[in-house]
PALO-88044 format. One line per field, with one value per residue: residue number from 1; x, y, z of N, C-alpha, C in turn. Coordinates in Angstrom, 3 decimals, m for minus. Atoms other than C-alpha are relative to their C-alpha. Layout:
N
num NUM  ...
nc1 X  ...
nc2 Y  ...
nc3 Z  ...
cac1 X  ...
cac2 Y  ...
cac3 Z  ...
cc1 X  ...
cc2 Y  ...
cc3 Z  ...
# end
This chain:
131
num 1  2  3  4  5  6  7  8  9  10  11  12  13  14  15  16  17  18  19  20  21  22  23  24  25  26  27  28  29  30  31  32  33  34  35  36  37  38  39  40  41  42  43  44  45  46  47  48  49  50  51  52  53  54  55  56  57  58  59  60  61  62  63  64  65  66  67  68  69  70  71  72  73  74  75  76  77  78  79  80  81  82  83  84  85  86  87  88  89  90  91  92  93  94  95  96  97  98  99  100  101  102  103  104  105  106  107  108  109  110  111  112  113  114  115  116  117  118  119  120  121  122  123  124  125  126  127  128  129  130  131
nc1 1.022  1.118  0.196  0.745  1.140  1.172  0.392  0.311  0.554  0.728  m1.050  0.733  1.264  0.410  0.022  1.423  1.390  0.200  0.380  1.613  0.817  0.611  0.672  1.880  1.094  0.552  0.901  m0.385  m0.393  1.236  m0.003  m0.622  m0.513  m1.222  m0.917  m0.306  m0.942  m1.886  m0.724  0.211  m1.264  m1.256  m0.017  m0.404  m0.824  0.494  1.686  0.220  0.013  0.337  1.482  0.279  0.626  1.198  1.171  m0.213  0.630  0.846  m0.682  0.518  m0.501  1.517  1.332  m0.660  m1.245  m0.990  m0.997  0.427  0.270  1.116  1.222  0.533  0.589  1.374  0.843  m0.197  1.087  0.136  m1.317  m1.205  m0.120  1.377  m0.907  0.272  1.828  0.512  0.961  m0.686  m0.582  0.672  0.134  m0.808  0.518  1.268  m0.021  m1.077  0.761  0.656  m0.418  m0.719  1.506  m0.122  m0.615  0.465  0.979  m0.422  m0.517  0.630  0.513  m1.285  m0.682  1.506  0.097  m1.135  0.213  0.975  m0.699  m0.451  1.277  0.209  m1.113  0.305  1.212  0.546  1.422  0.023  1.332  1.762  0.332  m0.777  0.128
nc2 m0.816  0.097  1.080  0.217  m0.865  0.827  0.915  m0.920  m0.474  1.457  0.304  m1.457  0.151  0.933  m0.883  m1.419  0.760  0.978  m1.483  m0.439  0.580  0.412  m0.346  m0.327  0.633  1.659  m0.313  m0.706  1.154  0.821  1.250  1.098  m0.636  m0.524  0.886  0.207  m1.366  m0.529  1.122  m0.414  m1.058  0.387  0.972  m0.892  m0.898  m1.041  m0.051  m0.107  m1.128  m1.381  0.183  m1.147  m1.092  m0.021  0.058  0.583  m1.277  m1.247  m1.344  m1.023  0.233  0.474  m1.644  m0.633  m0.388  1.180  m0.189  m1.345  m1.256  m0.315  0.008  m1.430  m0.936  0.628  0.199  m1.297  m0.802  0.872  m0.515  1.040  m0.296  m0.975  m0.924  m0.354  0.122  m0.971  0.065  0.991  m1.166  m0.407  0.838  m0.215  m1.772  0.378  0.341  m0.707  m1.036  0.659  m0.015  m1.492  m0.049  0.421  m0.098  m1.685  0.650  1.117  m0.754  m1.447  0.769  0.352  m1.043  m0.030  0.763  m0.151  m1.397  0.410  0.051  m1.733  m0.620  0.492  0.014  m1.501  m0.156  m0.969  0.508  0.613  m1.280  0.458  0.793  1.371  0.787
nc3 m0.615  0.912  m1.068  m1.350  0.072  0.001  m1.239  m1.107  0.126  m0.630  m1.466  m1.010  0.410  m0.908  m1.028  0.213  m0.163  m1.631  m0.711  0.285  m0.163  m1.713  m0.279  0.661  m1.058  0.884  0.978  1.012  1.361  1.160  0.635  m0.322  m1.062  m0.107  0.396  1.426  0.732  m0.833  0.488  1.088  0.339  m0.298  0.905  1.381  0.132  0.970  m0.110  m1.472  m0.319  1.515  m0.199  m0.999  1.101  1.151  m0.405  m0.957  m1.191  m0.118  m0.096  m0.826  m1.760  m0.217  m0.607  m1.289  m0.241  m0.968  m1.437  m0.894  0.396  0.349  m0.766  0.505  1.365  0.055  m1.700  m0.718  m0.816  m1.522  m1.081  m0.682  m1.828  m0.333  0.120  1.054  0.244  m1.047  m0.657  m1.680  m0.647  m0.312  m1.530  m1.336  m0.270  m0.879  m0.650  m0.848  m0.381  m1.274  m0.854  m0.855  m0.520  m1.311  m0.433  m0.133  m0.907  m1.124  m0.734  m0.783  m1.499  m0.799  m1.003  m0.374  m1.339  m0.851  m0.425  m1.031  m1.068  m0.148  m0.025  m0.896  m0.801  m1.042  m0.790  0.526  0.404  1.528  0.972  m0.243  0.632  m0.368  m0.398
cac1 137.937  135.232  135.620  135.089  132.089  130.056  130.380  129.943  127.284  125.144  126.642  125.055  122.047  121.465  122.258  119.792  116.795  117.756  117.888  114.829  112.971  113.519  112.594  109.009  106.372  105.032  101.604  103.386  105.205  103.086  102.351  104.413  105.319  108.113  110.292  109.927  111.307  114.446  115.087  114.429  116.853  119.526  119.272  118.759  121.381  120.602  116.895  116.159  116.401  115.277  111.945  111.953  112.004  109.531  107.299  108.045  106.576  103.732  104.969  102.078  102.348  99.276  96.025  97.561  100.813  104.105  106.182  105.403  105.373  102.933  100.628  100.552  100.008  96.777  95.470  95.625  92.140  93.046  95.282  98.347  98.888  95.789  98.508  97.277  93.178  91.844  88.931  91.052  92.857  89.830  88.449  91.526  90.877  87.657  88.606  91.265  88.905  86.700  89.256  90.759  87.076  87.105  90.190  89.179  86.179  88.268  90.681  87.978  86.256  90.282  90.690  86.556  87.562  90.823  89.734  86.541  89.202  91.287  87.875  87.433  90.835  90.309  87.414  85.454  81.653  81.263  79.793  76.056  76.424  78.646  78.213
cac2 101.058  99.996  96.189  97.352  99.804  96.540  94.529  98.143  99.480  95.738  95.610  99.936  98.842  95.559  97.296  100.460  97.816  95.405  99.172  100.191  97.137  96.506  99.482  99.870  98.738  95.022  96.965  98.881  95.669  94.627  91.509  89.376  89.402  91.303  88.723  87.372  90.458  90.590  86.930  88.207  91.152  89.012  85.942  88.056  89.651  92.335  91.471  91.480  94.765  96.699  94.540  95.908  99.025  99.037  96.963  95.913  99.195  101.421  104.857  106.917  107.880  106.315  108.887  108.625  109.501  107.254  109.670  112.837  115.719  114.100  112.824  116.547  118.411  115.530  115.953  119.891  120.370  118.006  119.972  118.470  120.166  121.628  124.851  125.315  124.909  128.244  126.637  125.077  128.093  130.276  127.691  128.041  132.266  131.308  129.461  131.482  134.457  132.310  131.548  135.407  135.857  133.660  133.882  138.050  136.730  134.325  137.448  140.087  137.183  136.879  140.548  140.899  138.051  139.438  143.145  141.237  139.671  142.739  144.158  141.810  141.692  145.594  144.704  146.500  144.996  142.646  145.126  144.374  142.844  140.014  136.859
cac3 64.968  62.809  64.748  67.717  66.897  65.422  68.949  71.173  69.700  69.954  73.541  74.382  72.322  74.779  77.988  77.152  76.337  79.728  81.819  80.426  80.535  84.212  85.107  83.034  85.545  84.768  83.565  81.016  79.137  75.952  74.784  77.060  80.512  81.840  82.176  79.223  77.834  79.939  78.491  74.899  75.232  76.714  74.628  71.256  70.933  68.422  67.714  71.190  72.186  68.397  69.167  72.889  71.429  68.818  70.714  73.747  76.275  76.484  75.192  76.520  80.163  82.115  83.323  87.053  86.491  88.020  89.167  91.814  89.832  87.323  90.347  90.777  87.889  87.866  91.823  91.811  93.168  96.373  99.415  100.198  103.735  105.714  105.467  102.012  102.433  103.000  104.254  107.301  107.709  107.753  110.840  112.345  112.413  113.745  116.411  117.563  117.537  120.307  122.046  122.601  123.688  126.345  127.462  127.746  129.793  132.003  133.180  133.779  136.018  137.705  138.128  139.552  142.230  143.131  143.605  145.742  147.888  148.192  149.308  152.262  153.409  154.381  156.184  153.241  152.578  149.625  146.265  145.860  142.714  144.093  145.521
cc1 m1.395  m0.531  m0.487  m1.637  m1.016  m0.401  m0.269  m1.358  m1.744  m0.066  m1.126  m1.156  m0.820  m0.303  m1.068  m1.228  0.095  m0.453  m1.343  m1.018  m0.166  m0.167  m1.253  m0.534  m0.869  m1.240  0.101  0.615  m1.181  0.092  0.486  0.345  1.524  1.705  0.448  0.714  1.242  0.646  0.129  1.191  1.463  0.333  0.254  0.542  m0.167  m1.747  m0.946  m0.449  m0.404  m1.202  m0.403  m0.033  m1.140  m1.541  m1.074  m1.111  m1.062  0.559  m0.785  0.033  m1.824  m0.454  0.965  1.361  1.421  0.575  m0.824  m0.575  m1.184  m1.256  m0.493  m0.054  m1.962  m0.600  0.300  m0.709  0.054  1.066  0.663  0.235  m1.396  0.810  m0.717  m1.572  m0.007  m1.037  0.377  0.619  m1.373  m0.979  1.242  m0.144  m1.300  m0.020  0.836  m0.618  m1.135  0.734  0.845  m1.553  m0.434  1.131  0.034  m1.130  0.456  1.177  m0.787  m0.746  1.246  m0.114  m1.381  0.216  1.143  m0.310  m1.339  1.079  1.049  m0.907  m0.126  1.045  m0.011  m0.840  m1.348  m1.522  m0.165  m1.070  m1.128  0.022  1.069  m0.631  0.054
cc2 m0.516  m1.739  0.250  0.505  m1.228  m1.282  1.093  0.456  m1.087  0.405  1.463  m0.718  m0.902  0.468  1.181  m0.831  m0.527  1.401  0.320  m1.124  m0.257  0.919  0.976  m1.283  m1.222  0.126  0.416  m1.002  m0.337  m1.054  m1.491  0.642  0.531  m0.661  m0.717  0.499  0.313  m1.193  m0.043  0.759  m1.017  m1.307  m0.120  0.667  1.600  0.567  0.459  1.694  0.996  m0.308  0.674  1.344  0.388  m0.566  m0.518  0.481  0.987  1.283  1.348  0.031  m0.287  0.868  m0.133  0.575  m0.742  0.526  1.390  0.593  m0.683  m0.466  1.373  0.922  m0.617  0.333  1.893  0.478  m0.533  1.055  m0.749  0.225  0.979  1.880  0.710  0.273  1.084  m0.318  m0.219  1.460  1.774  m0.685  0.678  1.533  0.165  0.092  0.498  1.564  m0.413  m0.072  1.018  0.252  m0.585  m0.329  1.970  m0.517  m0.507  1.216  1.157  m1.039  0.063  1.124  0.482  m1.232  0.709  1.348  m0.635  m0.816  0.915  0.605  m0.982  m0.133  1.665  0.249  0.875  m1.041  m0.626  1.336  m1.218  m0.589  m1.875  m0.897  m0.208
cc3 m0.340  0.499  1.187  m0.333  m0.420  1.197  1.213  m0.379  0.060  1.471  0.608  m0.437  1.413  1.725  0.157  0.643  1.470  0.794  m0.038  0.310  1.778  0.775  m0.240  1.382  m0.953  m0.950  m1.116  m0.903  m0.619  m0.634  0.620  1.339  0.097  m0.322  m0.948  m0.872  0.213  m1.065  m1.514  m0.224  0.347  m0.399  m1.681  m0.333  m0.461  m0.286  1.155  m0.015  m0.978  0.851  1.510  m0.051  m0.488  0.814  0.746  1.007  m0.872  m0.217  0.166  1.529  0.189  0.831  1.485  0.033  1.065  0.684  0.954  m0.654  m1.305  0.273  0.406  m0.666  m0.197  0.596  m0.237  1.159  1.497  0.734  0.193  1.485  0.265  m0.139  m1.442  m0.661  0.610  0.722  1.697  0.645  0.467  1.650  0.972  0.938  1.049  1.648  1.077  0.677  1.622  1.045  0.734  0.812  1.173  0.870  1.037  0.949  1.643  1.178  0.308  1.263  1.202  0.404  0.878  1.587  1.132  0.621  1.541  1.435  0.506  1.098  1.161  0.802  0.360  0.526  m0.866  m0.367  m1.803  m1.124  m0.540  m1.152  0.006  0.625  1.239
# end
């Protein structure tokens, strides 16, 4: 038991570091390029991968954040969908208020023409404030 455990536990160790190293972003390796580092872990058996470890990667996360959730926790004050800006959604209220307004406009002019033709088809005298 105790044979295998000193060639498996090399073996998870190596595997971890390679995993990890290829996927830390090329800015985040220290001291040496990325690649360098792959050929380190998988050349050094043992050494390899402690020193990737210890002091290989960046182990603070960087001000923008890599993945989603901590590009937003960073960006709060920006909208993601206009859905969520009250300013946009207050416009939209706006605009919708204008346009019941002249749409209310556009059918008292419709029912004002239609009653005026109505009004001539019974032979009846155009009303004095018409056209």
């Amino acid at each position: 038991m105790f044979r295998a455990l000193i060639y498996l536990v090399p073996l998870a160790l190596t595997i971890y570091a390679f995993i990890d190293c290829l996927n830390t972003p090329e800015d985040e390796a220290k001291h040496l390029p990325k690649i360098a580092w792959v050929f380190i872990i998988l050349l050094f058996w043992i050494v390899g991968p402690i020193v990737w470890l210890a002091a290989g990667k960046m182990r603070h996360a960087p001000a923008g954040g890599r993945t989603p959730s901590e590009w937003h926790r960073n960006h709060r004050s920006q909208w993601v969908a206009p859905d969520d800006n009250p300013e946009f959604l207050k416009a939209l209220k706006e605009e919708n208020k204008k346009d019941e307004s002249l749409l209310k406009d556009w059918e008292a002019d419709l029912r004002r023409r239609e009653e005026e033709l109505k009004r001539r088809e019974n032979g009846e005298s155009p009303s004095p404030s018409g056209e």
